[in-house]
FIGUMAR-347152 format. One record per residue (C-alpha): residue in one letter; x, y, z negated. Coordinates in steps of 0.5 Angstrom, whole numbers, plus 500, padded with zeros to 3 digits. Layout:
BEGIN
code A	px X	py Y	pz Z .
...
***
This chain:
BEGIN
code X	px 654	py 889	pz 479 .
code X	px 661	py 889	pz 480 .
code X	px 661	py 890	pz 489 .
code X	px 666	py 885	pz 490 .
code X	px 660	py 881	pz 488 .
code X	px 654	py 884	pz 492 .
code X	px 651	py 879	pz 497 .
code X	px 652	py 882	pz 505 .
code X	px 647	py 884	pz 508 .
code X	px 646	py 879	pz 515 .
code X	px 648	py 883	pz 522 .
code X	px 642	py 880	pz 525 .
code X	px 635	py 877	pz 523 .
code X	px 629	py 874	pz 526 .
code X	px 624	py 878	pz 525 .
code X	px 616	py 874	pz 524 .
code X	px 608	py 876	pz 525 .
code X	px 603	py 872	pz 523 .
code X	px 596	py 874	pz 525 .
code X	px 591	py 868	pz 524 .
code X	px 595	py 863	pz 528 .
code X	px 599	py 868	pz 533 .
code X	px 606	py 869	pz 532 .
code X	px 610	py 874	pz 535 .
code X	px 617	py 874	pz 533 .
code X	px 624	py 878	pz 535 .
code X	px 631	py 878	pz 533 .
code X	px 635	py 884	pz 531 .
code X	px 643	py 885	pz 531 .
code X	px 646	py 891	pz 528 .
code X	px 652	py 892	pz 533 .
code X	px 657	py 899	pz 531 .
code X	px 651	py 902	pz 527 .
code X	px 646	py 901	pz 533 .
code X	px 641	py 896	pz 534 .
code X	px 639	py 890	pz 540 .
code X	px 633	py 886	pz 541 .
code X	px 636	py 879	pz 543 .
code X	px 630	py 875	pz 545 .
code X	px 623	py 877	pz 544 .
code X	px 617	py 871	pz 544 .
code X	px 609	py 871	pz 542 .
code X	px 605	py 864	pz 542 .
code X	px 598	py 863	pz 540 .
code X	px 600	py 856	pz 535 .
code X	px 595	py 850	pz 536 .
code X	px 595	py 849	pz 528 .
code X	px 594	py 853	pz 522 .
code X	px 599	py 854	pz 518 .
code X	px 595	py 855	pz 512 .
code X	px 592	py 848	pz 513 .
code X	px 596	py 843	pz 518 .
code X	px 600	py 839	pz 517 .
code X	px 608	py 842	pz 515 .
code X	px 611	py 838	pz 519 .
code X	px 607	py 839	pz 525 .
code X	px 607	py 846	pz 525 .
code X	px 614	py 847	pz 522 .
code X	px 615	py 843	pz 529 .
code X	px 611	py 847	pz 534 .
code X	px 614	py 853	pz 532 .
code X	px 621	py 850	pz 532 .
code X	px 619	py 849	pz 540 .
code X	px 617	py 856	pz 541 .
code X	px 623	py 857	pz 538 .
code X	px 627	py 853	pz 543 .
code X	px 624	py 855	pz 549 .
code X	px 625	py 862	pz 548 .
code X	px 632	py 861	pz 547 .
code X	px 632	py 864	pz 539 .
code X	px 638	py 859	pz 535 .
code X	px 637	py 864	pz 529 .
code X	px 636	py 861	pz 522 .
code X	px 634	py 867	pz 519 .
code X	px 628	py 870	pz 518 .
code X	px 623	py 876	pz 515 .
code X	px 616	py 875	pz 516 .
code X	px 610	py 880	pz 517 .
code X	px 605	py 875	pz 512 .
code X	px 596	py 878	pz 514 .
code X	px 595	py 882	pz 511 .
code X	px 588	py 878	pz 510 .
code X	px 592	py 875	pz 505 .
code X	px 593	py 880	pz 500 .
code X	px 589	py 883	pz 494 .
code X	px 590	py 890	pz 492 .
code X	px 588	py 894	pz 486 .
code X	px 590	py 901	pz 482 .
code X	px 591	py 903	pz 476 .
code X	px 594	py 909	pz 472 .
code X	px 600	py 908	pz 469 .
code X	px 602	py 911	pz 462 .
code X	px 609	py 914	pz 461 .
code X	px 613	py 907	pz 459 .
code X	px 620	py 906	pz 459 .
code X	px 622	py 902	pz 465 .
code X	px 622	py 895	pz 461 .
code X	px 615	py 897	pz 458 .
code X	px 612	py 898	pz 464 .
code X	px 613	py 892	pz 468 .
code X	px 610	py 888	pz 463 .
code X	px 605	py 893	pz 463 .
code X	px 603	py 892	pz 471 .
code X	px 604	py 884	pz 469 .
code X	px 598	py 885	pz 464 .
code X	px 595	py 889	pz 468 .
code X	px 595	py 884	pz 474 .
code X	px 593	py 878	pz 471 .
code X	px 586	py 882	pz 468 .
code X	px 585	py 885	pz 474 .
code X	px 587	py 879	pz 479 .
code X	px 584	py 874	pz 474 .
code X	px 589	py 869	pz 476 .
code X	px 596	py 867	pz 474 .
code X	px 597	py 863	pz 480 .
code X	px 598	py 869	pz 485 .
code X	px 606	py 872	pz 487 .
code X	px 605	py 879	pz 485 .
code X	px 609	py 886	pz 488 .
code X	px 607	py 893	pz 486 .
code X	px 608	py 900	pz 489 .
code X	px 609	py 906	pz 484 .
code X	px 607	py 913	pz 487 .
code X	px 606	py 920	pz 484 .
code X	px 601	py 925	pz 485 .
code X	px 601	py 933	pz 486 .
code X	px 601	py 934	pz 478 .
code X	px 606	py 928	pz 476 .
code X	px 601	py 923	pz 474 .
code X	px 604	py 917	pz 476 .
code X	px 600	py 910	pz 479 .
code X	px 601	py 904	pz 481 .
code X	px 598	py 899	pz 486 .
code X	px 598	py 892	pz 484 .
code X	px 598	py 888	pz 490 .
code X	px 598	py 880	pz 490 .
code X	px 598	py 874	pz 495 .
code X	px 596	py 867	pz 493 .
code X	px 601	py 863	pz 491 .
code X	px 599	py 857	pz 495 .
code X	px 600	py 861	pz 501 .
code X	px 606	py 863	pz 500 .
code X	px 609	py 855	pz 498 .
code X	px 605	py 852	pz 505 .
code X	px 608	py 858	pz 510 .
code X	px 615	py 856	pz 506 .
code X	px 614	py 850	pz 508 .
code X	px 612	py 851	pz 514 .
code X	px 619	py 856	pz 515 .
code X	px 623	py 851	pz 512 .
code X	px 620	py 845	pz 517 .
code X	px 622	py 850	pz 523 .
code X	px 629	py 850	pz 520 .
code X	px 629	py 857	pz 519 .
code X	px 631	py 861	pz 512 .
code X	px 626	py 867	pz 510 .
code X	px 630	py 872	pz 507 .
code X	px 623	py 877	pz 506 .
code X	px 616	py 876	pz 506 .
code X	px 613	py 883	pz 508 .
code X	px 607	py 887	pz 511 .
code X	px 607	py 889	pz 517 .
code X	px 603	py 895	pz 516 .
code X	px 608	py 898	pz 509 .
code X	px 615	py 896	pz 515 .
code X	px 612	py 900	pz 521 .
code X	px 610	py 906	pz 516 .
code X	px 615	py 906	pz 510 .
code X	px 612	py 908	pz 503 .
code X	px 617	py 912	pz 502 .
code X	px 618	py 917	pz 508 .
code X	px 614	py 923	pz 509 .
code X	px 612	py 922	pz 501 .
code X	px 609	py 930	pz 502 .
code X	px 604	py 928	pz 505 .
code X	px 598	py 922	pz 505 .
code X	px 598	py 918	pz 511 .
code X	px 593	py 913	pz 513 .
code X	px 595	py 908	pz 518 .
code X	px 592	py 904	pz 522 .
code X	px 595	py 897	pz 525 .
code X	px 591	py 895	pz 531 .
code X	px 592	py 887	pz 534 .
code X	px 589	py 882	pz 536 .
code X	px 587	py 879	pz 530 .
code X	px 584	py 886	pz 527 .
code X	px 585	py 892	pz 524 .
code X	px 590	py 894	pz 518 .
code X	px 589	py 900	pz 514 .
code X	px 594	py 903	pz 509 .
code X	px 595	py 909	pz 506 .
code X	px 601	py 912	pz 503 .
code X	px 603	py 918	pz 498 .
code X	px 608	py 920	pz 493 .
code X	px 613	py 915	pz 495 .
code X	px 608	py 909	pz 494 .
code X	px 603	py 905	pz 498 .
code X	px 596	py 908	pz 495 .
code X	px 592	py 904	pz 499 .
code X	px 591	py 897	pz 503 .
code X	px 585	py 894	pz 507 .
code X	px 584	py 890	pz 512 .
code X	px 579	py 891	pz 517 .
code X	px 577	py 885	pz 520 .
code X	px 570	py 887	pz 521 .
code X	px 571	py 892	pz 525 .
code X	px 571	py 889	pz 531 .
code X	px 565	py 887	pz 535 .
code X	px 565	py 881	pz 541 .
code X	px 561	py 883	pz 547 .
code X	px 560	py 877	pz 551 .
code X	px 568	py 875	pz 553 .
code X	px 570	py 882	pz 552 .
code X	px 573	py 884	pz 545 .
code X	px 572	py 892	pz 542 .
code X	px 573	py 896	pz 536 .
code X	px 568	py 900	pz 532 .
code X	px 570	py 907	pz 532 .
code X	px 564	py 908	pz 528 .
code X	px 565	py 903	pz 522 .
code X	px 572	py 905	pz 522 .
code X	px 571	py 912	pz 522 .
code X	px 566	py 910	pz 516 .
code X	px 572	py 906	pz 512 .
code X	px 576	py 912	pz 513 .
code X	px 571	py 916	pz 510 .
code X	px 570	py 912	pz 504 .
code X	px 578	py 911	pz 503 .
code X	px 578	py 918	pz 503 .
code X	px 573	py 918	pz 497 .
code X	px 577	py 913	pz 493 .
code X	px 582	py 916	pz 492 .
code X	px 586	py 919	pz 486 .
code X	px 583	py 927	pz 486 .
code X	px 590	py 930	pz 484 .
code X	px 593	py 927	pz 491 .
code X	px 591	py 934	pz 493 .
code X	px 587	py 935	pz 500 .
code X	px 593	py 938	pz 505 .
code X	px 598	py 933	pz 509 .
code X	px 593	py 928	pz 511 .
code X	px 595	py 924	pz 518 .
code X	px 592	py 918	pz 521 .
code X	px 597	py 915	pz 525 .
code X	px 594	py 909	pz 530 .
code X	px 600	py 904	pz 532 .
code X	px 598	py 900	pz 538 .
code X	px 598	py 898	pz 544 .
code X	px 593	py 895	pz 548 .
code X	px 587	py 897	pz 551 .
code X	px 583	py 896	pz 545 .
code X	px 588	py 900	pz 541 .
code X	px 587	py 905	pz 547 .
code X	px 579	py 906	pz 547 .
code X	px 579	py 906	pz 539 .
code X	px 583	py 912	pz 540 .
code X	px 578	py 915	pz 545 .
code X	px 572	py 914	pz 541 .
code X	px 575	py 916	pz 535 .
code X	px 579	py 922	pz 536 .
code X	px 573	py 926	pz 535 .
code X	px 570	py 923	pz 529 .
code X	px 577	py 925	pz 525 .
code X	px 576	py 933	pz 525 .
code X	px 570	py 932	pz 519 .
code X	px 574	py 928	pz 514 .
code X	px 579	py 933	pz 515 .
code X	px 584	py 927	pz 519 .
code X	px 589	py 930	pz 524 .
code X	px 591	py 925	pz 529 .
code X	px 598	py 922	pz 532 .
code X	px 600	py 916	pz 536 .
code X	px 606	py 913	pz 534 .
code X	px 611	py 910	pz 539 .
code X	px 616	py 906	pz 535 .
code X	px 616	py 903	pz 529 .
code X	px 622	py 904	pz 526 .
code X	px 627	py 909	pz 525 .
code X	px 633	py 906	pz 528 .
code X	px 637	py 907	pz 533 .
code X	px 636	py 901	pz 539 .
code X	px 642	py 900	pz 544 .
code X	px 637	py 900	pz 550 .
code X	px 631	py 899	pz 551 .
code X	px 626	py 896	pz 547 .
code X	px 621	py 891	pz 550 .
code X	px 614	py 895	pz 552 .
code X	px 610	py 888	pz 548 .
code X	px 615	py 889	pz 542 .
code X	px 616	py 897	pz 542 .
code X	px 610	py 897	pz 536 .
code X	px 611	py 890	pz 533 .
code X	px 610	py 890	pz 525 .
code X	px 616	py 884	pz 527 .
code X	px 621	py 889	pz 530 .
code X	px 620	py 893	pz 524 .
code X	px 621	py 889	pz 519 .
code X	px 627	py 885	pz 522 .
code X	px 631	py 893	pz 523 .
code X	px 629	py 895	pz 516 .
code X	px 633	py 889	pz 514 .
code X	px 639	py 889	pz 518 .
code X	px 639	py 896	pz 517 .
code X	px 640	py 895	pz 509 .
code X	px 632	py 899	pz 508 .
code X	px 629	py 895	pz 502 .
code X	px 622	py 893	pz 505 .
code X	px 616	py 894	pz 499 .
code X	px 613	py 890	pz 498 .
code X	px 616	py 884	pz 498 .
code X	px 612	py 877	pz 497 .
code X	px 617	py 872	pz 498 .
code X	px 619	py 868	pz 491 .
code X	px 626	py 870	pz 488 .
code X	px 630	py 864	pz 488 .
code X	px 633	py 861	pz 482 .
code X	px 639	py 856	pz 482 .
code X	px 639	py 850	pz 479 .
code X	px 643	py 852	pz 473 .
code X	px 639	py 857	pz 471 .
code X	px 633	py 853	pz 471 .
code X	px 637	py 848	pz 467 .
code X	px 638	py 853	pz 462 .
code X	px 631	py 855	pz 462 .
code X	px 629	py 849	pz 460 .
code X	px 632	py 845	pz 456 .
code X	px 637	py 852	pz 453 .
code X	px 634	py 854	pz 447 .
code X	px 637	py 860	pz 443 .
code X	px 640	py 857	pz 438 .
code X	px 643	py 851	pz 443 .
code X	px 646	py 857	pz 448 .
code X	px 650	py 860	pz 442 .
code X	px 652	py 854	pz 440 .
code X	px 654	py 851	pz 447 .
code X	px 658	py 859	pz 448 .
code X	px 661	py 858	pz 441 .
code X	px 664	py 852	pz 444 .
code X	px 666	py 854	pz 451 .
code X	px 670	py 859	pz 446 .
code X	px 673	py 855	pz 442 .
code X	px 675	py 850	pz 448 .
code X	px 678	py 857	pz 451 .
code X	px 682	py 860	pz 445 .
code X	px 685	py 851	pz 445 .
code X	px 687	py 853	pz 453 .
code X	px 690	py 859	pz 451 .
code X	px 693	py 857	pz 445 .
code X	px 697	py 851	pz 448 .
code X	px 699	py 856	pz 454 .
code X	px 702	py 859	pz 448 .
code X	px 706	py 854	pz 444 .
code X	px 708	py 852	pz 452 .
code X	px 711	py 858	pz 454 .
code X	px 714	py 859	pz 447 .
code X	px 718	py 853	pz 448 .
code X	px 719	py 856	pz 454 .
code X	px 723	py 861	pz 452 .
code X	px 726	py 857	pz 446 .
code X	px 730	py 852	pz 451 .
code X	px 732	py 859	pz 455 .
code X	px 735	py 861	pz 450 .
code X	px 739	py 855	pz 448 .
code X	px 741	py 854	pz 455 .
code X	px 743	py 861	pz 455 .
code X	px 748	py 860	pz 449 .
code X	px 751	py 854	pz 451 .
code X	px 752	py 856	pz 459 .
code X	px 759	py 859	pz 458 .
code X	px 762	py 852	pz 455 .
code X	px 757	py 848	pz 461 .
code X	px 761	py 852	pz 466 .
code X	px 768	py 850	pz 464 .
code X	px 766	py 843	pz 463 .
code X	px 763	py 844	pz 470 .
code X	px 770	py 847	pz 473 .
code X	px 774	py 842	pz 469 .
code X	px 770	py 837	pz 473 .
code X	px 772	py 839	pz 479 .
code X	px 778	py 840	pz 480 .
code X	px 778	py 831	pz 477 .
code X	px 775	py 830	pz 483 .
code X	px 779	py 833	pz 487 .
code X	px 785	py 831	pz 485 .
code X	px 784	py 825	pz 483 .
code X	px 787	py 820	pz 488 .
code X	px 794	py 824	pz 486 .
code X	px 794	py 820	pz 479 .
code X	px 791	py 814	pz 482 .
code X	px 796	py 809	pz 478 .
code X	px 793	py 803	pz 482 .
code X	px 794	py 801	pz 489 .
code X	px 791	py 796	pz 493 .
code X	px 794	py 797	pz 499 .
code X	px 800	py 795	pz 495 .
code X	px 797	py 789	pz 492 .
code X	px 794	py 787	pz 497 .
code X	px 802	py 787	pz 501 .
code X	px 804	py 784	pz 495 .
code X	px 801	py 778	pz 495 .
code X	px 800	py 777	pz 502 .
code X	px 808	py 776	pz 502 .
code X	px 807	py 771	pz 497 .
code X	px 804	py 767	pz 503 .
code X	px 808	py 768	pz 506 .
code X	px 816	py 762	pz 506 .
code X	px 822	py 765	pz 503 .
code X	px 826	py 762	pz 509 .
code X	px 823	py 766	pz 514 .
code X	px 820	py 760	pz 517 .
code X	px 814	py 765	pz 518 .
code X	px 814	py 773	pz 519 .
code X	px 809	py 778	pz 520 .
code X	px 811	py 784	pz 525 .
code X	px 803	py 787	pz 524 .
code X	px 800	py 789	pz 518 .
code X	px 792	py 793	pz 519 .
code X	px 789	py 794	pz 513 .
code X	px 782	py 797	pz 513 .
code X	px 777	py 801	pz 508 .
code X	px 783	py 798	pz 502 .
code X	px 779	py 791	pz 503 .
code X	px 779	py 789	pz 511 .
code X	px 786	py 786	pz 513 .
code X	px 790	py 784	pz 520 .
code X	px 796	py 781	pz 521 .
code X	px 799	py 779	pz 526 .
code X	px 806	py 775	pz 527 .
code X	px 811	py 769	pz 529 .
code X	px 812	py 762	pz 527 .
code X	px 818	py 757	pz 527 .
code X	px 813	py 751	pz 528 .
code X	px 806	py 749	pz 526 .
code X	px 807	py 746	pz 520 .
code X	px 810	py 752	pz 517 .
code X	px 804	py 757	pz 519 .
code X	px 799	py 751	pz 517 .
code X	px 803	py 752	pz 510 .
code X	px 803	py 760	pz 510 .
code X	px 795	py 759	pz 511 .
code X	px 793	py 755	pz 505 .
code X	px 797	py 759	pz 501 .
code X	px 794	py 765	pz 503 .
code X	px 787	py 762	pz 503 .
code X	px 788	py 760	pz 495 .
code X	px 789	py 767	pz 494 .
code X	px 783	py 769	pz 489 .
code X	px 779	py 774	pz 493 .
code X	px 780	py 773	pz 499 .
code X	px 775	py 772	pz 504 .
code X	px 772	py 771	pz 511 .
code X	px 780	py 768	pz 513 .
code X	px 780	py 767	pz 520 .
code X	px 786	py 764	pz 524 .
code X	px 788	py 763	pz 531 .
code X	px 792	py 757	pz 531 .
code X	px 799	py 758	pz 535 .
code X	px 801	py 753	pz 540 .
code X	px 806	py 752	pz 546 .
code X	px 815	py 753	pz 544 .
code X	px 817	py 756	pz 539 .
code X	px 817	py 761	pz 536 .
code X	px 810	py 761	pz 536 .
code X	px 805	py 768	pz 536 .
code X	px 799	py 768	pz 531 .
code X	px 793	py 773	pz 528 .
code X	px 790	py 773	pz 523 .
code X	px 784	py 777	pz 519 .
code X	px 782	py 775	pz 512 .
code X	px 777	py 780	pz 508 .
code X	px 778	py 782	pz 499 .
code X	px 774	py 782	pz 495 .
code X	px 775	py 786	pz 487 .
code X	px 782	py 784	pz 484 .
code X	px 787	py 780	pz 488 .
code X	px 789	py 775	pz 484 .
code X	px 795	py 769	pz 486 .
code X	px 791	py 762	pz 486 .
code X	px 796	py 760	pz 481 .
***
């Protein structure tokens, strides 16, 4: 995949475990290559989320959310591990698109259903054959916690085992580890070799009520751990082989009394873990989280740590989808014959286009010498152009006003404005009113005057006028 492509991977993440109908959950941020624990909350849930309704516990567990102050969508779940079902199997030397068809046979006889979301852990041993653990979970457990989380409104972005996030397949693969997860709800038991998870079992047994009070069976878990032993492939060797228990509470403290002497025959050496996850925490980790499968899981995902196994179905977009239905092999050539040809039209017409393109910049560039004379011509008309002007309106319009004017002088103007070549002012004397009465419906008769407007002299003579009047196009005499 070209990395300009690849999917960032989220800076913080919600991390989940589900143990029967308690849940414990924590969120993780990477801040400068260390990690925070935000908020942190546990909750004993009043509805099954396998058999309640979506709904209502999608609602509940969104109330726990909100209480602890948590707004983050993301998330990553530890599923039970009393979900899963395991079996191994020896793997031939196939190449690798071979052998994950392999493992799928493998799985389906071996699970006897198809109805189930499928993980498998590869490991190695001393003398280099290679195995496989086949691990499955119900798929309609998987569909009711989907539900459930998107009921929540929360995003699960990996569907993990708390016991493989505490205790990573691929770390310390020299040796075989067995790991024991104690909680509430019971005990876990995973073993790990050559890189790869050669055992998983949950121990639900193994805890015994005494009337209020809760306590784990060293002796029955000593005597899974015996068996355990004995199902093991023999090329895994006898040297290396550790128990780490994870936990902390009291019970988790008293197994480990009673158990420690019982380790010595089966060959076990004993370590108590302190922390689940290898990352470095800014701060302190809360003491009721610090051996949290939620904790470990939400750090491996923000820190990029692939979690194996991941049970959480891949998500198909809906285009994918359509092609998978409805495309056969001959439509999808036909519909890529199609797309080509519809590609090669969009280039070819490009190509006429910019074709035509540079056609045009060339005609352009042939006649531009021309284009910038005719263009200096045209400037110097414009600019010089009132110089060879052979009319003259203000000329005309003098010429005519005179017209108006009596030749025995019984009218004279003193004052003459013309303005904008069409607005006329003129201003005068009289000898009597009738001769400016006389002057004025001469003037009025001129062809293109308009707007006349006079004041009417009066009082001895000679008599003062104005008069305004506009002009309109061509002046032409009434006549």
């Amino acid at each position: 995949m070209i990395p300009f492509f690849k999917s960032k991977i989220p800076a913080s993440v919600l991390g989940l475990s589900l143990d029967g109908n308690r849940l414990e959950g924590v969120v993780v941020r990477r801040v400068n290559g260390s990690l925070q624990v935000r908020q942190s909350f546990s909750a004993n849930l009043a509805l099954s989320p396998l058999t309640g309704d979506p709904e209502l516990v999608g609602r509940e567990i969104r109330n726990h959310l909100d209480q602890a102050g948590i707004r983050e969508r993301r998330c990553a779940l530890c599923l039970p591990l009393q979900w899963v079902l395991s079996l191994q199997t020896a793997v031939p030397d196939l190449p690798e698109a071979d052998r994950a068809s392999f493992l799928q046979l493998e799985a389906e006889r071996g699970f006897h259903s198809d109805d189930l979301v499928m993980a498998n852990s590869l490991f190695k041993t001393a003398k280099g054959a290679t195995f496989a653990t086949l691990l499955s979970v119900s798929r309609s457990h998987v569909v009711a916690i989907e539900k459930v989380l998107a009921a929540a409104k929360l995003k699960p972005v990996a569907f993990g085992l708390g016991a493989a996030a505490m205790q990573p397949p691929g770390e310390d693969s020299a040796r075989r580890i067995f790991t024991l997860v104690i909680n509430a709800g019971g005990v876990g038991l995973q073993v790990t070799a050559g890189g790869g998870i050669v055992a998983i079992r949950s121990l639900d047994s193994a805890i015994e009520t005494e009337g209020a009070q809760k306590r784990l069976s060293a002796d029955l878990i000593a005597r899974e751990l015996r068996i355990t032993l004995g199902q093991l492939p023999g090329e895994l060797g006898e040297t290396g082989v550790v128990l780490k228990v994870f936990g902390q509470t009291e019970m988790a403290r008293q197994l480990v009394a009673e158990l420690a002497p019982k380790l010595q025959p089966l060959g076990l050496s004993l370590e108590i873990a302190q922390k689940v996850s290898a990352a470095t925490f800014e701060g302190a980790v809360p003491p009721e989280m610090a051996l949290s499968p939620a904790l470990a899981l939400a750090a491996a995902y923000v820190r990029g740590v692939k979690t194996n196994p991941n049970f959480l179905p891949p998500k198909v977009n809906p285009w994918q989808q359509f092609a998978a239905a409805r495309l056969s092999p001959q439509k999808l050539a036909y519909a890529g014959g199609v797309a080509g040809f519809l590609v090669f039209c969009v280039l070819a017409a490009f190509g006429v286009q910019q074709w035509k393109i540079h056609h045009l910049q060339s005609q352009n560039d042939a006649i531009s010498a021309q284009v910038g004379d005719i263009s200096e011509a045209q400037d110097q008309i414009l600019k010089y152009r009132a110089f060879y002007d052979n009319r003259s309106r203000p000329l005309e319009i003098l010429l005519k006003l005179t017209e108006a004017f009596p030749d025995e002088g019984a009218v004279s103007a003193k004052t003459i404005e013309i303005h904008d070549l069409a607005n006329v002012t003129c201003g005068g004397t009289a000898r009597d009113n009738q001769s400016f009465l006389a002057m004025h419906a001469r003037l009025a008769a001129i062809d293109g005057v308009t707007g006349l407007h006079a004041e009417v002299p009066h009082g001895q003579p000679p008599l003062q006028f104005s008069l305004s009047f506009n002009v309109e196009g061509a002046v032409t005499n009434g006549d």
